[in-house]
C-alpha positions as semicolon CSV with decimal commas, in nm:
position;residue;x (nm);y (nm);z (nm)
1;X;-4,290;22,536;-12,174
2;X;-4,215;22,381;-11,872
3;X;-4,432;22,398;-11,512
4;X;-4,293;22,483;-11,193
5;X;-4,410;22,423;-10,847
6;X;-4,309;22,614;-10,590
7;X;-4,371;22,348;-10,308
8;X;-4,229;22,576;-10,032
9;X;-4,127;22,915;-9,967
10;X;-3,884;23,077;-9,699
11;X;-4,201;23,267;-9,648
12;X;-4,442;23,025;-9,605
13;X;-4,606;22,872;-9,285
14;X;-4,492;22,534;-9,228
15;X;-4,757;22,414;-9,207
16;X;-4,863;22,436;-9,584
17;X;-5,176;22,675;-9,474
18;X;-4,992;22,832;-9,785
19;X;-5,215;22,620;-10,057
20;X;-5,529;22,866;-9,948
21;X;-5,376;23,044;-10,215
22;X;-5,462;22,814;-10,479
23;X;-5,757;22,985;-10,579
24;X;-5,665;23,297;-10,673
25;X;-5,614;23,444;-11,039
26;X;-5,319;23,391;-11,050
27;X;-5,144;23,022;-10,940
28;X;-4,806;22,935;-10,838
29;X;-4,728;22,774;-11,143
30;X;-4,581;23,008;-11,367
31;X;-4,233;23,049;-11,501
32;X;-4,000;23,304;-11,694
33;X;-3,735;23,187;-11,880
34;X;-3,391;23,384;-11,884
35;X;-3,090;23,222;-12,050
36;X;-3,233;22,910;-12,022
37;X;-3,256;22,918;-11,674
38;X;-3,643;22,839;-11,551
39;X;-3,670;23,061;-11,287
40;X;-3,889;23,028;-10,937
41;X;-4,103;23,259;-10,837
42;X;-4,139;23,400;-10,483
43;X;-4,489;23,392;-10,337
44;X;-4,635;23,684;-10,502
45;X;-4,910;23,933;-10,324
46;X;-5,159;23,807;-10,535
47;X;-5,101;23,457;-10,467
48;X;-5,151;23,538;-10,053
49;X;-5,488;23,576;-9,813
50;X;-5,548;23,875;-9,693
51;X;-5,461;23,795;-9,393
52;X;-5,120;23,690;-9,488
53;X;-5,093;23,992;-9,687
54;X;-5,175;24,211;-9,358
55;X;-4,919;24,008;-9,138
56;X;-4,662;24,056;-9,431
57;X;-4,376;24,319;-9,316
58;X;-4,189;24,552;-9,587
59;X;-3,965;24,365;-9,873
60;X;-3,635;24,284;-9,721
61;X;-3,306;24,474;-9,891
62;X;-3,078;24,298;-10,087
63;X;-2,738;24,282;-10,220
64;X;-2,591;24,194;-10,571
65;X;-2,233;24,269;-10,506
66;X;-2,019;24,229;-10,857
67;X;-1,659;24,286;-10,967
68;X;-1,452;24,270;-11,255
69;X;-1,109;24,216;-11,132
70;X;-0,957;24,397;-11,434
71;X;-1,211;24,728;-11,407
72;X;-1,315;24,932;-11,733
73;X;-1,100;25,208;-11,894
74;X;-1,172;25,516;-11,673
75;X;-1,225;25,777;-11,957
76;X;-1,494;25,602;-12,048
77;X;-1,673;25,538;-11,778
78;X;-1,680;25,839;-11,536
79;X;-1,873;26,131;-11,612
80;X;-1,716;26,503;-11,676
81;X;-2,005;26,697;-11,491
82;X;-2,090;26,597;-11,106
83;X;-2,445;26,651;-10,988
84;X;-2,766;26,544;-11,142
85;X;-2,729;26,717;-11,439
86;X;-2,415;26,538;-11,532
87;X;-2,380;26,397;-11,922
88;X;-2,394;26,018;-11,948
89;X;-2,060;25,925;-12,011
90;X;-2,017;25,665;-12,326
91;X;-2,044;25,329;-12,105
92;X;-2,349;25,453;-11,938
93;X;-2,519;25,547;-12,194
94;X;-2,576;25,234;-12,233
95;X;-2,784;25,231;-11,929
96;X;-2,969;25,518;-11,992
97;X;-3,335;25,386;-11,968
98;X;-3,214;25,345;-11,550
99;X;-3,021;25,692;-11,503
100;X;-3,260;25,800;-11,219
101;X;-3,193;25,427;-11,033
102;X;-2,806;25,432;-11,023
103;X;-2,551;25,670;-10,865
104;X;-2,184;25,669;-11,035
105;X;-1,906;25,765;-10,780
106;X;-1,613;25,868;-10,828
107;X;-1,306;25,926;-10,632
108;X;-1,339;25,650;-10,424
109;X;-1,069;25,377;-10,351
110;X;-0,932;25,154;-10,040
111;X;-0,661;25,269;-9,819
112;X;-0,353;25,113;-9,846
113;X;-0,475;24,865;-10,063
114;X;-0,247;24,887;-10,346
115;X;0,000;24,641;-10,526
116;X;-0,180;24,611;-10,872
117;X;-0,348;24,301;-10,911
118;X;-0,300;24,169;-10,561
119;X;-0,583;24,392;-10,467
120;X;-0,832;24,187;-10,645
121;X;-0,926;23,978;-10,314
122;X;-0,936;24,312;-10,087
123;X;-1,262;24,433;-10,326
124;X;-1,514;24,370;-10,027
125;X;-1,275;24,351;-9,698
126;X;-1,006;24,688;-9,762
127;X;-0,799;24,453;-9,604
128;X;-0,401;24,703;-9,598
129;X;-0,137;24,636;-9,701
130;X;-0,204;24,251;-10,005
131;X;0,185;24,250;-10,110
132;X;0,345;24,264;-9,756
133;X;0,495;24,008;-9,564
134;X;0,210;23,783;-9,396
135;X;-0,094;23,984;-9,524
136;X;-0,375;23,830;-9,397
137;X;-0,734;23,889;-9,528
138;X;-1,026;24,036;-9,352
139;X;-1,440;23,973;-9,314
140;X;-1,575;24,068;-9,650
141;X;-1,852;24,308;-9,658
142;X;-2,127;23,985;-9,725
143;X;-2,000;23,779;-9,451
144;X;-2,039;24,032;-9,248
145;X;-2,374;24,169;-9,350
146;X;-2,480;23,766;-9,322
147;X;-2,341;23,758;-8,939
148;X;-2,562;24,026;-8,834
149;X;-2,867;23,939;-9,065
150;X;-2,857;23,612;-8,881
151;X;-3,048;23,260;-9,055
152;X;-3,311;23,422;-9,235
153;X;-3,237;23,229;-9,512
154;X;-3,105;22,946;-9,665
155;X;-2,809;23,026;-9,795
156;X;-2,657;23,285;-9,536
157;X;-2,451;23,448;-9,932
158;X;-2,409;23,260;-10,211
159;X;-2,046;23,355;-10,401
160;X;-2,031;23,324;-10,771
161;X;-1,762;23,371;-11,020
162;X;-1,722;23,362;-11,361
163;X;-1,392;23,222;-11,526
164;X;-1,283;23,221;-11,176
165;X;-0,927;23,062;-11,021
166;X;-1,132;22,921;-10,730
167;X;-0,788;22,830;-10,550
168;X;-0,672;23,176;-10,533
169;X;-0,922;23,406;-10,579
170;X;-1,284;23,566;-10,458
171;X;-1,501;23,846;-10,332
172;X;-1,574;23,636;-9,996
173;X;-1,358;23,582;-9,717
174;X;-1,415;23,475;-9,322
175;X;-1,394;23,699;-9,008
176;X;-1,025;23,449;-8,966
177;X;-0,973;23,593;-9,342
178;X;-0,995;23,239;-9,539
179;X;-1,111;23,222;-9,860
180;X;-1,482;23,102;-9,942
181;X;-1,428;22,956;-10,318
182;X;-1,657;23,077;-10,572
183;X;-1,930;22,904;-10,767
184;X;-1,893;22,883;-11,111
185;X;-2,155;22,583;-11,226
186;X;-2,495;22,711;-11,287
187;X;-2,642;22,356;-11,298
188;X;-2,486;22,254;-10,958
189;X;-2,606;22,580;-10,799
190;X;-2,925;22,500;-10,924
191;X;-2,920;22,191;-10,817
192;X;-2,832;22,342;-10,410
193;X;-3,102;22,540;-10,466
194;X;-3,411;22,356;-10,621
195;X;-3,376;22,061;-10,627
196;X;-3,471;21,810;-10,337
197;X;-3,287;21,507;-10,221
198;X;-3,458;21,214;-10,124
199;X;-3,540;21,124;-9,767
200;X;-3,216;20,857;-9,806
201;X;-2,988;21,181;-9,918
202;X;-3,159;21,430;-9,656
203;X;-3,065;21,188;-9,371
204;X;-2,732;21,170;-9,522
205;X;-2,644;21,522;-9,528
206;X;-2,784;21,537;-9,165
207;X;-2,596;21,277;-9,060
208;X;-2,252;21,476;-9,203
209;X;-2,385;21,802;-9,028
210;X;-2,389;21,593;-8,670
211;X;-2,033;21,468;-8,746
212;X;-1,890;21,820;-8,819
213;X;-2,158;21,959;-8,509
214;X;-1,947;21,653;-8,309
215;X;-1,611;21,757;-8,377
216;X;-1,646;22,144;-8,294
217;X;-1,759;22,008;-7,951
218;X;-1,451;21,812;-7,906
219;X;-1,252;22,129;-8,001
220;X;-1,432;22,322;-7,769
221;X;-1,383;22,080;-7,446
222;X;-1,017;22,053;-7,594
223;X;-0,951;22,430;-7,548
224;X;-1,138;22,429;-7,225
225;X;-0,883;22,236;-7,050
226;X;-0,563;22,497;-7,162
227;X;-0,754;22,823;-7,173
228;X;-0,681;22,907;-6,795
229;X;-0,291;22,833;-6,843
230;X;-0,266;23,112;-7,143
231;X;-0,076;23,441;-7,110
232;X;-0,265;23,725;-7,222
233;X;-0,220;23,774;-7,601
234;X;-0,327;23,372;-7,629
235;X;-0,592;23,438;-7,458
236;X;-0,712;23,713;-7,693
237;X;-0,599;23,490;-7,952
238;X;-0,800;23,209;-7,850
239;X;-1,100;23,413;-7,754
240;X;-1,143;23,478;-8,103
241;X;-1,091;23,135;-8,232
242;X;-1,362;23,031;-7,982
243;X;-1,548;23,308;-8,150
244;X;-1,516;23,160;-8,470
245;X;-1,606;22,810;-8,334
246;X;-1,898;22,921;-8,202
247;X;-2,038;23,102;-8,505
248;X;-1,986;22,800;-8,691
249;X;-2,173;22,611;-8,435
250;X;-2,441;22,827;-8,506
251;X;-2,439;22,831;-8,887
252;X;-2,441;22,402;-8,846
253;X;-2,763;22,410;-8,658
254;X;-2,918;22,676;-8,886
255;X;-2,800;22,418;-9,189
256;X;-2,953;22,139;-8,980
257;X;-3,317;22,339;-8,967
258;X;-3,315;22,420;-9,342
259;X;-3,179;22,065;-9,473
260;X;-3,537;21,937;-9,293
261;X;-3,771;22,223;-9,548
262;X;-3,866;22,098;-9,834
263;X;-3,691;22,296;-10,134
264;X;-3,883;22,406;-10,439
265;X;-3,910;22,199;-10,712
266;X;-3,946;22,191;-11,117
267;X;-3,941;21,927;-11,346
268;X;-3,709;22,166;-11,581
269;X;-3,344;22,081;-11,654
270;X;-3,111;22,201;-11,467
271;X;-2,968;22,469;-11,720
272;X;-2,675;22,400;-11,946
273;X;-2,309;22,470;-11,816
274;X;-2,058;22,702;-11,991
275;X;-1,712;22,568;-11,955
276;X;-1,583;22,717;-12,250
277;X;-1,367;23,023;-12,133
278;X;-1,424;23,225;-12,469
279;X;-1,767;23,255;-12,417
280;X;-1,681;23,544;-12,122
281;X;-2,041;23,711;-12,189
282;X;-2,249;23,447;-12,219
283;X;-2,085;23,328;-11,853
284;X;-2,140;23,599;-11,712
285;X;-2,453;23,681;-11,826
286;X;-2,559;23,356;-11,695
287;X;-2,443;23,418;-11,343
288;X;-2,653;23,713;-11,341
289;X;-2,942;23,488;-11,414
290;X;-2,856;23,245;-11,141
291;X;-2,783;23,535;-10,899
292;X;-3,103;23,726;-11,002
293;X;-3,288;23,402;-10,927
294;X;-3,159;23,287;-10,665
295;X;-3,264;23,668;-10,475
296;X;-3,617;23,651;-10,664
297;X;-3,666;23,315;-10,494
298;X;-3,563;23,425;-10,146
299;X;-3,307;23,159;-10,132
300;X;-3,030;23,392;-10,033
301;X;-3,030;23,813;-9,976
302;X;-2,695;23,840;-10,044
303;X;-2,497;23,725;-10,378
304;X;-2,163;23,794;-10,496
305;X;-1,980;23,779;-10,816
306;X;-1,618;23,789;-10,906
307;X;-1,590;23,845;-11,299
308;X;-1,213;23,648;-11,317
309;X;-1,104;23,857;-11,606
310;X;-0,711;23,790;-11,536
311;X;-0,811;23,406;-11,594
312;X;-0,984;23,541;-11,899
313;X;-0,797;23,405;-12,205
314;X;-0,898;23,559;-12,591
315;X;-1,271;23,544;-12,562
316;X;-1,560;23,645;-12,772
317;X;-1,636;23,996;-12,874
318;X;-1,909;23,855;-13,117
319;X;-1,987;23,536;-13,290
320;X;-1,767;23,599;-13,535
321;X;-1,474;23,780;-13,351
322;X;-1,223;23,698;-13,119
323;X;-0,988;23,953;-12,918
324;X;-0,665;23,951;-13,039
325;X;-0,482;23,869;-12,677
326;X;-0,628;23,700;-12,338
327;X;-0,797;24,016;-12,130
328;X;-0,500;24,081;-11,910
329;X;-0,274;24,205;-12,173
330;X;-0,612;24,398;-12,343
331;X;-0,609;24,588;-12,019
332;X;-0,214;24,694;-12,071
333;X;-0,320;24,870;-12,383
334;X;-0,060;25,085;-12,373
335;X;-0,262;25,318;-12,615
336;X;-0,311;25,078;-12,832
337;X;-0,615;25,177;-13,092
338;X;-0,683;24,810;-13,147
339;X;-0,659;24,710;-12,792
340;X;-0,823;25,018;-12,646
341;X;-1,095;24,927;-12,934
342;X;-1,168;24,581;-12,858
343;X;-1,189;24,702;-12,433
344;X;-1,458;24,978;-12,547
345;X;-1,651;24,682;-12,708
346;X;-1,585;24,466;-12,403
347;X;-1,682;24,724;-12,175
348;X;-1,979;24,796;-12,327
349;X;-2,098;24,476;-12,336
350;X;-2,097;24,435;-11,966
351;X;-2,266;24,747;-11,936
352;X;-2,577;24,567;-12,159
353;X;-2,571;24,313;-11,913
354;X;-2,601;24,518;-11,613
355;X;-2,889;24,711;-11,813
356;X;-3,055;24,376;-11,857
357;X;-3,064;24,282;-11,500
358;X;-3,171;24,608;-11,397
359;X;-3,447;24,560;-11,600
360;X;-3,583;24,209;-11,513
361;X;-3,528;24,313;-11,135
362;X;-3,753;24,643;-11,244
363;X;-3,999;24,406;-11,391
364;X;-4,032;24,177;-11,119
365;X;-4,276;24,274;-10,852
366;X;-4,268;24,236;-10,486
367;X;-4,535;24,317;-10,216
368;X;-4,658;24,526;-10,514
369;X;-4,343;24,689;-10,588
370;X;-4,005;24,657;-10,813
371;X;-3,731;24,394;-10,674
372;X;-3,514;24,664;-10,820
373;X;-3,617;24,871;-10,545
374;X;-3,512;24,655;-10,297
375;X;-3,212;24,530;-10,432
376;X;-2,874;24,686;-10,406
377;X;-2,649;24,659;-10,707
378;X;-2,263;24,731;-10,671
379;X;-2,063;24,698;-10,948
380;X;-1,719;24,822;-10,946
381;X;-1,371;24,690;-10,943
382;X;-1,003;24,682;-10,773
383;X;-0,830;24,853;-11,056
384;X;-0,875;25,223;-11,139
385;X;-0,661;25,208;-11,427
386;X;-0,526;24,840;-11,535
387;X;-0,318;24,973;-11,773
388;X;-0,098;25,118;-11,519
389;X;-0,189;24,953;-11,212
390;X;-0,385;25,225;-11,038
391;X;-0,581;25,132;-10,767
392;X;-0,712;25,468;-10,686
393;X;-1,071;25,638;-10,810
394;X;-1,202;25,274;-10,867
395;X;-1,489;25,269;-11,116
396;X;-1,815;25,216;-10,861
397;X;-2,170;25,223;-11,001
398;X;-2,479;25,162;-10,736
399;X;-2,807;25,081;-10,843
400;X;-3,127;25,048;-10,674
401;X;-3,231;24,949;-10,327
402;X;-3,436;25,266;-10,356
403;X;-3,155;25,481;-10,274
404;X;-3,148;25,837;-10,379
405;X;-2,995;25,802;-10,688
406;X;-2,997;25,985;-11,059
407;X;-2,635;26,101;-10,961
408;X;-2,255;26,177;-11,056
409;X;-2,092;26,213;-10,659
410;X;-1,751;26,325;-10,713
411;X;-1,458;26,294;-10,452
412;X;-1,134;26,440;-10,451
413;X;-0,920;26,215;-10,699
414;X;-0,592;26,314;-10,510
415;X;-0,758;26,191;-10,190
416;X;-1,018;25,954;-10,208
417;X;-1,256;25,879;-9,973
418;X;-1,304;25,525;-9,880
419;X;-1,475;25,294;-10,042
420;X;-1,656;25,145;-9,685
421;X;-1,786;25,473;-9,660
422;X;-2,048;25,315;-9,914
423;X;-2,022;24,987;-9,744
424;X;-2,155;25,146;-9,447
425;X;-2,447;25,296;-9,621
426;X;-2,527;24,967;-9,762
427;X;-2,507;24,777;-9,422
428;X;-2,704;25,059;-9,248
429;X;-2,989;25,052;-9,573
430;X;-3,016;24,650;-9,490
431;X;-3,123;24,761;-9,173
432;X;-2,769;24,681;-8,975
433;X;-2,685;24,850;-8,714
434;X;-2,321;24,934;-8,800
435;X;-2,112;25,288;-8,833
436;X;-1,821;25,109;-8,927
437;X;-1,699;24,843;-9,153
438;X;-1,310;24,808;-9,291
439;X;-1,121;25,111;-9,351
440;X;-1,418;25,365;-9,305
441;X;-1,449;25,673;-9,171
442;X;-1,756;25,770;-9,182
443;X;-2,054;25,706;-9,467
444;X;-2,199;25,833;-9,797
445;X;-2,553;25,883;-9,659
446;X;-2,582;26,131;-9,980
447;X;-2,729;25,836;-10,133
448;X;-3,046;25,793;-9,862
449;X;-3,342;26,054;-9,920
450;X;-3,434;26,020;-9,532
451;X;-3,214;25,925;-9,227
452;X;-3,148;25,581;-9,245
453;X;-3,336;25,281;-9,028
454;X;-3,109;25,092;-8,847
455;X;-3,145;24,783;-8,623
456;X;-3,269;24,467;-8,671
C-alpha cells in the first residue's frame, strides 16, 4: 500500500489554510489503485470547513471525449427500437447496469466528411472535404471548449492515444488546424502531472517559457511594422495570425502561473508503460485510468483519446489468443465468420471497458455527488461501417454529465443530422455560451431535462 499526499489542489487557497482539514475523519491520505495506477484524490467534502464547503460552487462539467478510428460493426451496436423502451442491443448489453446514464444515437454523421479513413482526424472538428486538394483542418471540439473555459486548470486538455501514429494522427487540432500529438506514455503523463521538479528544474522550465514569451513579442513588433501596407485579404489573413499569437501569449503566462504551484505528490511509482502493441486492451484500458485520474484530480476538465486501431497490428483477444490479421483488415471482414467473430469479441471488450469507467466515475464522489454525473462521456467513431468505408450513421454513445439519458434517439439514416448538433449540447452543458460549433445546425437539446445554462 502506498501513501499519497495531496500537497496542493487546483482548489485550494494558496495559502495552505487548506491543512484545517487535517482533522477530520477522513485525511487526505488515501489512495485507490486502478491498473496500477495510484490515483490522487481531489479534495473531498468531507475533507473541507464548513466554511469552505459554503463558498464551494456546483461541480464543474467535464469531458472524456474517445474514438476508435476503426468504429464497431453497426448491427451490433445500434438498437432496433428508438425511445426508452428500446432492447439493449448485443454490445450494450454489456453496459446494462448504466442504461439509464447513457443515450445511444443514431443517424448521426459529419457533412462532407467522407473519404474512408481520412476522416479519422475530422472526429472532433467536421472539418469538409479530408481527401481534397489542400484540406486544411479545423479547431477541434476540446480546443475550443478550452478557449472559452479559459485557465481554470492546469492542463487547458490533455490528448491521449493508444497505439497511436503521433505524426499523423489525433482527436486535437488548433484554431490554424495543426495537429496537437497525442500522449501515449502513462508514466510520462504521470510524471506532467504529479510529480514536482525541483526548484533548479522549476526555474528552468520558467526560464524556457520567457524565451518562447520573448520571441512571440518579436513577432508581434515584426508584423507591426507591415500590417498598414497589406491589401485587404492579408489583412484578414494576418488578423487571424495575430489572433493566434495572442492566444498563445495568453496560454504562456497561464503556464508561467501554474509552473510556480506546487503539484501533488506520492511516493508511488510512476506506473508501468505498455509498449507492446498486442496488448490493445490492456493500453487502452490504461489510458482510461490515466484519463479518469487525471479529471478526478482536477488537473485537466477536458481529456481526449484516439484508440489508433489502423496502427493496431494482431493483438490480444485473450491471454491465450491472438487475432488472426492486424485490426484494419479485421474491419474488412467481408462477411467473414472468423473475422466478424474475432470483431464481436473485440468489440465487446471495449464495451467492458467503458462499463468499468462508468463505474469508478459512479463510485467516485464529488461535492456529495457521482463524478459520473458531471462528466461527459463520448464515445463514438469516424467510420459507420469499416468494412465498406461508410462514414455515415457513426456509432455515438453519450454517457453521463447528468444529461437526460436512458435513450435510443434515432435520426433519419438517409439524412443524418450532424454530429455538432451534439457538440453544441455538450459546449452549452459546460456552461459555454455557443449555438454553433463546426458543421451544425442547430442542437440535440433532447438530451437536457431543463433548458440549458449557458455563460460563463
Amino acid at each position: 500500500m502506498s501513501r499519497l499526499n495531496q500537497a496542493s489542489n487546483t482548489h485550494c487557497i494558496t495559502n495552505r489554510q487548506s491543512k484545517i482539514a487535517n482533522h477530520k475523519s477522513i485525511s487526505r491520505r488515501r489512495f485507490l489503485r486502478s491498473a496500477g495506477v495510484t490515483l490522487v484524490l481531489p479534495l473531498l467534502d468531507s475533507m473541507r470547513s464548513a466554511s469552505a464547503k459554503h463558498l464551494d460552487p456546483q461541480p464543474p462539467q467535464r469531458m472524456l471525449l474517445i474514438s476508435n478510428n476503426l468504429g464497431v460493426l453497426p448491427k451490433q451496436f445500434f438498437p432496433e427500437q428508438t425511445g426508452r423502451d428500446y432492447q439493449l442491443s448485443p454490445y450494450l448489453a454489456e453496459l446494462a447496469d448504466f442504461r439509464n446514464d447513457f443515450t445511444v444515437i443514431s443517424g448521426l454523421s459529419h457533412p462532407d466528411v467522407d473519404g474512408g479513413h481520412s476522416t479519422e482526424n475530422c472526429f472532433l472538428t467536421a472539418a469538409r472535404g479530408p481527401t481534397t486538394s489542400g484540406f486544411r483542418n479545423t479547431i477541434s471540439l476540446d480546443q475550443f471548449a478550452a478557449e472559452r473555459l479559459g485557465p481554470v486548470t492546469r492542463f487547458p486538455t490533455l490528448n491521449l492515444g493508444v497505439n497511436i501514429d503521433k505524426a499523423n494522427r489525433s482527436l486535437s487540432w488548433t484554431r490554424d488546424g495543426v495537429l496537437l500529438p497525442a500522449e501515449d506514455s502513462a508514466p510520462a503523463l504521470f510524471q506532467r502531472m504529479f510529480v514536482q521538479g525541483d526548484s533548479a528544474a522549476v526555474q528552468r522550465q520558467l526560464h524556457h517559457l520567457d524565451q518562447r514569451g520573448s520571441i512571440l513579442d518579436s513577432l508581434l513588433d515584426d508584423t507591426r511594422h507591415v500590417q498598414r501596407h497589406l491589401g485587404r485579404e492579408d489583412q484578414s489573413r494576418l488578423d487571424q495570425y495575430l489572433t493566434s499569437v495572442r492566444e498563445m501569449e495568453e496560454r504562456l503566462h497561464s503556464a508561467r502561473q501554474w509552473e510556480t504551484r506546487p503539484k501533488p505528490t506520492t511516493d508511488q511509482l510512476p506506473p508501468d508503460d505498455i509498449r507492446d502493441q498486442k496488448l490493445f486492451f490492456e493500453k487502452f484500458d490504461l489510458m482510461l485510468s490515466m484519463a479518469r485520474l487525471a479529471l478526478q484530480s482536477d488537473s485537466t476538465r477536458i481529456v481526449t483519446l484516439m484508440v489508433d486501431a489502423f496502427a493496431t497490428p494482431a493483438f490480444n483477444l485473450r491471454p491465450e489468443q491472438k487475432t488472426t490479421e492486424d485490426y484494419h483488415n479485421l474491419s474488412h471482414h467481408g462477411q467473414s465468420e472468423s473475422k466478424v467473430q474475432q470483431l464481436i469479441d473485440a468489440d465487446r471488450q471495449q464495451m467492458m471497458l467503458l462499463h468499468k469507467i462508468f463505474g469508478q466515475l459512479a463510485q467516485t464522489r464529488e461535492s456529495g455527488q457521482r463524478l459520473l454525473d458531471h462528466t461527459m462521456i463520448l464515445f463514438g467513431s469516424n467510420m459507420g461501417d469499416a468494412n465498406t468505408h461508410d462514414n455515415t450513421n457513426l456509432p455515438i454513445l453519450l454517457a453521463g454529465g447528468g444529461l437526460n439519458h436512458g435513450q435510443h434517439l434515432a435520426f433519419r439514416h438517409d439524412h443524418n443530422k450532424p454530429l455538432c448538433n451534439l457538440f453544441v449540447t455538450m459546449l452549452q452543458h459546460m456552461g459555454i455560451e455557443a449555438d454553433r460549433f463546426g458543421s451544425s445546425s442547430g442542437n440535440l437539446n433532447e438530451l437536457a431535462d431543463a433548458p440549458l445554462k449557458v455563460g460563463p
